[in-house]
TILOVEX-25305 format. One record per residue (C-alpha): residue number from 1; y negated, z negated, x negated. Coordinates in Angstrom, 1 decimal. Layout:
BEGIN
NUM Y Z X
...
//
This chain:
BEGIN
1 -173.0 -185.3 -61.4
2 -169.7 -187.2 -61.0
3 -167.6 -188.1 -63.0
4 -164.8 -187.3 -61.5
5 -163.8 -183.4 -61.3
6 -164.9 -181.1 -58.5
7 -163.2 -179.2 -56.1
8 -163.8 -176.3 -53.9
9 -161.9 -174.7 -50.8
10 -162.7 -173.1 -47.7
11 -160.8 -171.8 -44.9
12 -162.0 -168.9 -42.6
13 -162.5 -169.7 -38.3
14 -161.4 -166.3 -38.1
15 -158.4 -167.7 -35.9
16 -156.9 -170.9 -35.2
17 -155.8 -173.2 -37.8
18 -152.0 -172.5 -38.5
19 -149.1 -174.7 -39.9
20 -149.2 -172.5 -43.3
21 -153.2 -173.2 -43.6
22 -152.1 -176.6 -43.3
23 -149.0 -177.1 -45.7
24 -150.6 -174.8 -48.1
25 -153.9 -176.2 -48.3
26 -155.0 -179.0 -45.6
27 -152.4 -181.1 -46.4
28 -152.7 -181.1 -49.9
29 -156.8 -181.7 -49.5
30 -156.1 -184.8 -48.1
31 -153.9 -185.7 -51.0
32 -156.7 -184.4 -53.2
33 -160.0 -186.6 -51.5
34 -160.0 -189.8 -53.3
35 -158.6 -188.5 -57.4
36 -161.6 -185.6 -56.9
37 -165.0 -184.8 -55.8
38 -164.4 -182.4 -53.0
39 -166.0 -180.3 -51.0
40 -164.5 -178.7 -47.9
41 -165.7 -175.3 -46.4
42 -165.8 -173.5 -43.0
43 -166.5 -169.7 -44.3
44 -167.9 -168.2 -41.4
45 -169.6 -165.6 -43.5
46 -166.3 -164.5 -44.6
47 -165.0 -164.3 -41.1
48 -167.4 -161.4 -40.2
49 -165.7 -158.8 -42.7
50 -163.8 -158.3 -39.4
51 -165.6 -158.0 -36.4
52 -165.5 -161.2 -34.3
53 -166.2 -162.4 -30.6
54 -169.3 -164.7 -31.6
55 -168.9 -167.5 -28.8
56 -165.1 -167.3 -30.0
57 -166.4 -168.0 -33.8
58 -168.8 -170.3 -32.7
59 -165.8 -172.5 -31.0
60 -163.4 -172.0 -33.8
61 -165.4 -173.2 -36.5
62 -166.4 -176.6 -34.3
63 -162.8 -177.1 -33.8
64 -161.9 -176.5 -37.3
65 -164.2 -178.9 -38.4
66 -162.6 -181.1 -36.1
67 -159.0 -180.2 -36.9
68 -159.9 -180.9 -40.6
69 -160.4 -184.2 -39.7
70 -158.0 -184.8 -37.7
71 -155.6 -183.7 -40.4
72 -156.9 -186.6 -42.5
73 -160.1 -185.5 -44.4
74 -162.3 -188.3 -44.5
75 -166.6 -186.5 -44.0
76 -166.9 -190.0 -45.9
77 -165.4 -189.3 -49.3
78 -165.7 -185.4 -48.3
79 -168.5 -182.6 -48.3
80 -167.8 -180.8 -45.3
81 -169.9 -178.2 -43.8
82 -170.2 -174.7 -42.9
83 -171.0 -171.7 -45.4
84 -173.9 -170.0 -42.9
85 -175.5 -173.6 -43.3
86 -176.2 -173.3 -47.0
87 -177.8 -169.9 -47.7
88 -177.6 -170.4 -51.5
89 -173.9 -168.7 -51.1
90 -175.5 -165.2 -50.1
91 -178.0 -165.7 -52.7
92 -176.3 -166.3 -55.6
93 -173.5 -163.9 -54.0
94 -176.3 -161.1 -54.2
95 -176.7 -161.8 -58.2
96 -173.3 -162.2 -59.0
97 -172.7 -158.8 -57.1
98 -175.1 -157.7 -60.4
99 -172.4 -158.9 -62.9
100 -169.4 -157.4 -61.0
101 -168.1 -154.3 -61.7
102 -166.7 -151.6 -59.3
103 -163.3 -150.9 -60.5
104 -162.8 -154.9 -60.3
105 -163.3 -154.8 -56.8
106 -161.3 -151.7 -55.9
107 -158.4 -153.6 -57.8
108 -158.5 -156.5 -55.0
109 -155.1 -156.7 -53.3
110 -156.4 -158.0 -50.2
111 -159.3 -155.7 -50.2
112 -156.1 -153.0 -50.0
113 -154.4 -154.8 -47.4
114 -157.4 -155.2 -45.0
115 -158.4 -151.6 -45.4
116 -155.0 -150.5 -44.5
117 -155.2 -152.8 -41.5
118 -158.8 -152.1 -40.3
119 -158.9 -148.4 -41.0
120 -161.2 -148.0 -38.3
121 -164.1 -150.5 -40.2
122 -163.8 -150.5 -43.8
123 -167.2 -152.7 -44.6
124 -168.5 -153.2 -48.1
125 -168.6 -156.6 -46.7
126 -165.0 -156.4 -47.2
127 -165.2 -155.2 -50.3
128 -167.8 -157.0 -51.9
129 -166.3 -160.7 -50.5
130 -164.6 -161.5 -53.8
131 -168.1 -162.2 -55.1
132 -169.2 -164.3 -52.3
133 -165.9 -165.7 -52.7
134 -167.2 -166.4 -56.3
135 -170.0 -167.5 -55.6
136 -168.5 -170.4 -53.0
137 -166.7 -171.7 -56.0
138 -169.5 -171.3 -59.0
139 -172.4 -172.8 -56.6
140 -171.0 -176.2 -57.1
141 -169.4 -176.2 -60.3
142 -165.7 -176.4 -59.5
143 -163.8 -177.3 -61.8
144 -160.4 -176.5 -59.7
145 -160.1 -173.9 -56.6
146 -156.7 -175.2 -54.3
147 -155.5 -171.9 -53.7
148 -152.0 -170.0 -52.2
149 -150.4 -167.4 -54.6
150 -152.6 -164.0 -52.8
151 -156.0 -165.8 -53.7
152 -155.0 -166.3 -57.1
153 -156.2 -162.8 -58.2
154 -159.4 -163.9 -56.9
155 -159.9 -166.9 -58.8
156 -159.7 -165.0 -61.7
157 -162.3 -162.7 -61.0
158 -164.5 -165.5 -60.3
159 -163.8 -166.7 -63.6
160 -163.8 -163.3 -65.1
161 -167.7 -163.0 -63.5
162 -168.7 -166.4 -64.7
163 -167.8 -165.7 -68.3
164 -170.1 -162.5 -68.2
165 -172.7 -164.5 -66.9
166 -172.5 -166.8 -69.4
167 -172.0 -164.4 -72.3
168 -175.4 -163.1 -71.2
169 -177.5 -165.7 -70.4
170 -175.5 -168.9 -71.9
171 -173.7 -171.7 -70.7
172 -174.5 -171.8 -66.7
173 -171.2 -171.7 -64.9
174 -167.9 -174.2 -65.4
175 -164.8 -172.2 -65.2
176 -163.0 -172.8 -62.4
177 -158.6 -172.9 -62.5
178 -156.7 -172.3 -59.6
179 -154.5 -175.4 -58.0
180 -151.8 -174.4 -56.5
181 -149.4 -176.4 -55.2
182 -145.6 -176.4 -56.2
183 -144.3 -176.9 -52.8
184 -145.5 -175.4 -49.3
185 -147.7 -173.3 -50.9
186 -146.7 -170.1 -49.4
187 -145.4 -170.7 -45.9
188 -143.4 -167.4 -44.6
189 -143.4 -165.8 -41.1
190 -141.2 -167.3 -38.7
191 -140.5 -163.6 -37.1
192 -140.8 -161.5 -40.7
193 -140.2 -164.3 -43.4
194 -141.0 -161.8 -46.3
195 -144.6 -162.0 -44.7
196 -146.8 -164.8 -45.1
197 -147.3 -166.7 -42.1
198 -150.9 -165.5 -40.2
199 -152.8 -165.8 -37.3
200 -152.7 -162.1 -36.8
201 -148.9 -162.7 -36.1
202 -148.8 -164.9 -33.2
203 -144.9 -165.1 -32.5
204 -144.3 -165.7 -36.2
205 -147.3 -168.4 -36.2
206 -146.9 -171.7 -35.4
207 -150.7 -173.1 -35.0
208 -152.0 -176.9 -35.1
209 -152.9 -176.7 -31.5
210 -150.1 -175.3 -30.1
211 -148.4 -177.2 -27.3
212 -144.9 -179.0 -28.2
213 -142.8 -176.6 -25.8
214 -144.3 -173.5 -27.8
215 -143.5 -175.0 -31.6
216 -139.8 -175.6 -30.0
217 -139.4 -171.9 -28.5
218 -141.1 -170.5 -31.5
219 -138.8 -172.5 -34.3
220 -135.6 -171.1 -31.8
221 -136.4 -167.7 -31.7
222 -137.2 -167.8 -35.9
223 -135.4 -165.3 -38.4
224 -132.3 -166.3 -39.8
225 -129.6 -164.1 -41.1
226 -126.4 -163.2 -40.3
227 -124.9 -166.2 -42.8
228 -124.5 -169.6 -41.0
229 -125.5 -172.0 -44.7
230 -128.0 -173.7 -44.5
231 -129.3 -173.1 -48.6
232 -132.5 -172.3 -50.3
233 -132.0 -169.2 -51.5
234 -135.6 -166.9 -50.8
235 -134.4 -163.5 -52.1
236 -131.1 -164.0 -50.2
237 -131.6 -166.2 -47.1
238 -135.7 -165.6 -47.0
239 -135.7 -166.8 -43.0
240 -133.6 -170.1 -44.4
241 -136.0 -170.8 -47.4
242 -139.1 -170.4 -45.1
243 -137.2 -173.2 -43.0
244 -135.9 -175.2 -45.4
245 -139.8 -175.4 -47.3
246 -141.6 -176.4 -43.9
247 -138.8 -178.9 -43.3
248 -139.1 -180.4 -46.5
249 -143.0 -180.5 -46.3
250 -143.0 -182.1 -42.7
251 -140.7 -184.8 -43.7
252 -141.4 -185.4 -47.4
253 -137.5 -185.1 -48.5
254 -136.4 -183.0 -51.1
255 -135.2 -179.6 -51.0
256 -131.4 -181.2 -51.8
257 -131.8 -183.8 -49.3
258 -132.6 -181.1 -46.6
259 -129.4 -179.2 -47.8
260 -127.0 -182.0 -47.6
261 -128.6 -183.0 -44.5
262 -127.2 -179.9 -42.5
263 -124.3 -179.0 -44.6
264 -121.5 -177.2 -42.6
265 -124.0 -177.7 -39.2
266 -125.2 -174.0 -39.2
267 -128.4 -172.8 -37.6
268 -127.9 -174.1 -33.9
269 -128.3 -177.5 -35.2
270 -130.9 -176.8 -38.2
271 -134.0 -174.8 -36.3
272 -134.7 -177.2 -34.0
273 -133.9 -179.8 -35.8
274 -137.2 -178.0 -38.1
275 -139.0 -177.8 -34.7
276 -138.9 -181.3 -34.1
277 -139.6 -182.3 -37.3
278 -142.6 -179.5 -37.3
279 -143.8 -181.4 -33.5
280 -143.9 -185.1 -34.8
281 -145.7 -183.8 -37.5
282 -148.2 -181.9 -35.7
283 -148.7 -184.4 -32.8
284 -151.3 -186.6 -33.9
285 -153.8 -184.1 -35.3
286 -153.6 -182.1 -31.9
287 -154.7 -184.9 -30.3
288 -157.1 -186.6 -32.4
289 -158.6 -182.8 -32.5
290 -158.6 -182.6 -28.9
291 -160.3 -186.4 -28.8
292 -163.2 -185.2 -31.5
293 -163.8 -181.9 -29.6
294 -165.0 -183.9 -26.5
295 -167.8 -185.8 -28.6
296 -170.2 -182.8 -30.2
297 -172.8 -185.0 -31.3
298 -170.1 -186.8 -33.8
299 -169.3 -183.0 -35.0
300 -172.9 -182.1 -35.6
301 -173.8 -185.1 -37.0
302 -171.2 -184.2 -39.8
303 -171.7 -180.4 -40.6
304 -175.0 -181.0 -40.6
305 -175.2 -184.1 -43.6
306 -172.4 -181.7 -45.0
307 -174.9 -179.0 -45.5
308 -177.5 -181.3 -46.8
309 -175.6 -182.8 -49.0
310 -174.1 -179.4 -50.3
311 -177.7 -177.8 -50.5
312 -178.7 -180.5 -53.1
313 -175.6 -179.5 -55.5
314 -176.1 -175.9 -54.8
315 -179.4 -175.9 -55.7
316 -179.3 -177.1 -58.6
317 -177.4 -174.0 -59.8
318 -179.5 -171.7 -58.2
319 -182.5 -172.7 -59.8
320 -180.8 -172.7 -63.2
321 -179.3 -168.9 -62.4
322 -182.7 -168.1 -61.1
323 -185.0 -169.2 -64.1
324 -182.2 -167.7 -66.4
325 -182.3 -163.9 -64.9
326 -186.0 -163.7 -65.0
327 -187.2 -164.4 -61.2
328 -190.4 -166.6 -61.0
329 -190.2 -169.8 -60.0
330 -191.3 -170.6 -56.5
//
């Protein structure tokens, strides 16, 4: 094992890749890739707690892969694959659903929030994905889980489970602690910036494929208030916060340069002056993305070592969770 501590994130294909995916986690991966042993996931088995278009998920998840690079995560220093690839995750997820109880589950925010959404198909899938979730993370050892603020709560189940584990059956899993980053961790809605921003809210989404012209139009038409200051303020001026955080993360100044910046220019001047800033910044990846889609092979050739390479770690926990619960060994 290396010495150096290990990360673990994943990101579902259940939509496009958006700019809070990347300012709350991509972009802070890349940051990440050379202090830490990390390994980057595409959890497609996650995705299907919703039902999806399959050629649609099949696309998404090559062009995630892609986008991932393309934002700067090198399948060099990286372990990059996709979760159906390793089937340890639903193995060990099927244990670890042993040493989880109910009422933990039915305590899961999002588990709430998804039910409420999809009324009509209310999976135990959807409920039981905390522990898959877990089991993503405790696979590889992780020692730290980059998450935003609403997967925290998960997180600490995962921790919660591995400590049973290991009360029963000894030391097996490493704790994992969240990582969450202080700035652009929680990018808002640009249409309902008390929201976080999601693909399942298009006009309020700005994703990392989307067209120059549509960033622009979409940064215009953003949520503002009825003030013309341009000051961080999120329980007061959520709209202007929500700006002010995705300006300050596409252009690296601080949150008191940005507000001296556009002192006494109002809102006319500031949003697209956020748009532009939010276009340069997205330009290159959409078209080094575009550039990797064209060339499959290159994209195989990477999820597929990926997998290898994550099998080999993952199975050396399995076995050890295996031997320890009583199955036989193969």
């Amino acid at each position: 094992m290396s010495e150096k501590k290990r990360i673990f994130s994943g990101i579902q294909p259940s939509g496009d890749l958006t700019l809070g995916s990347y300012m709350g986690a991509i972009k802070n991966w890349v940051a990440l890739q050379d202090e830490y042993e990390c390994l980057f996931c595409i959890v497609d088995m996650h995705a299907i707690t919703v039902r999806q278009v399959p050629a649609d998920l099949r696309r998404r998840s090559l062009s995630q892969l892609a986008q991932y690079i393309a934002c700067g995560l090198d399948p060099e220093k990286n372990i990059m694959f996709i979760q159906s690839h390793v089937p340890q995750h639903a193995e060990l997820g099927w244990v670890l659903g042993c040493y989880t109880q109910f009422g933990e589950l039915s305590r899961m925010t999002q588990f709430k929030d998804k039910s409420a959404k999809h009324a009509d198909n209310i999976t135990s899938g959807l409920f039981t994905y905390p522990v898959l979730m877990a089991a993503d993370i405790l696979l590889y050892q992780a020692d730290l889980v980059p998450v935003g603020e609403d997967q925290k709560q998960h997180v600490e189940l995962c921790r919660d489970i591995a400590q049973r584990f290991n009360y029963v059956h000894g030391d097996t899993f490493t704790l994992p602690e969240p990582f969450i980053p202080k700035m652009g961790a929680r990018i808002m809605s640009l249409g309902e910036p008390t929201n976080k921003m999601s693909k399942s809210d298009p006009d309020g989404c700005v994703f990392l494929m989307d067209k120059p012209e549509d960033i622009m139009r979409k940064f215009k038409r953003a949520v503002t208030d009825c003030d013309t200051e341009v000051r961080f303020d999120p329980k007061e001026k959520p709209g202007i916060s929500n700006l002010l955080s995705i300006y300050c993360t596409a252009t690296g100044k601080t949150l008191e340069q940005a507000q001296e910046e556009f002192a006494g220019q109002g809102y006319g001047v500031f949003k697209p002056a956020v748009g532009e800033a939010v276009v340069e910044l997205l330009r290159p990846i959409r078209e080094e993305a575009e550039r990797l889609m064209k060339d499959k092979a290159y994209l195989e050739g990477i999820y597929q070592e990926g997998a290898q390479r994550a099998q080999y770690v993952a199975n050396k926990t399995l076995r050890k969770v295996y031997k320890k619960v009583g199955f036989v060994a193969k």
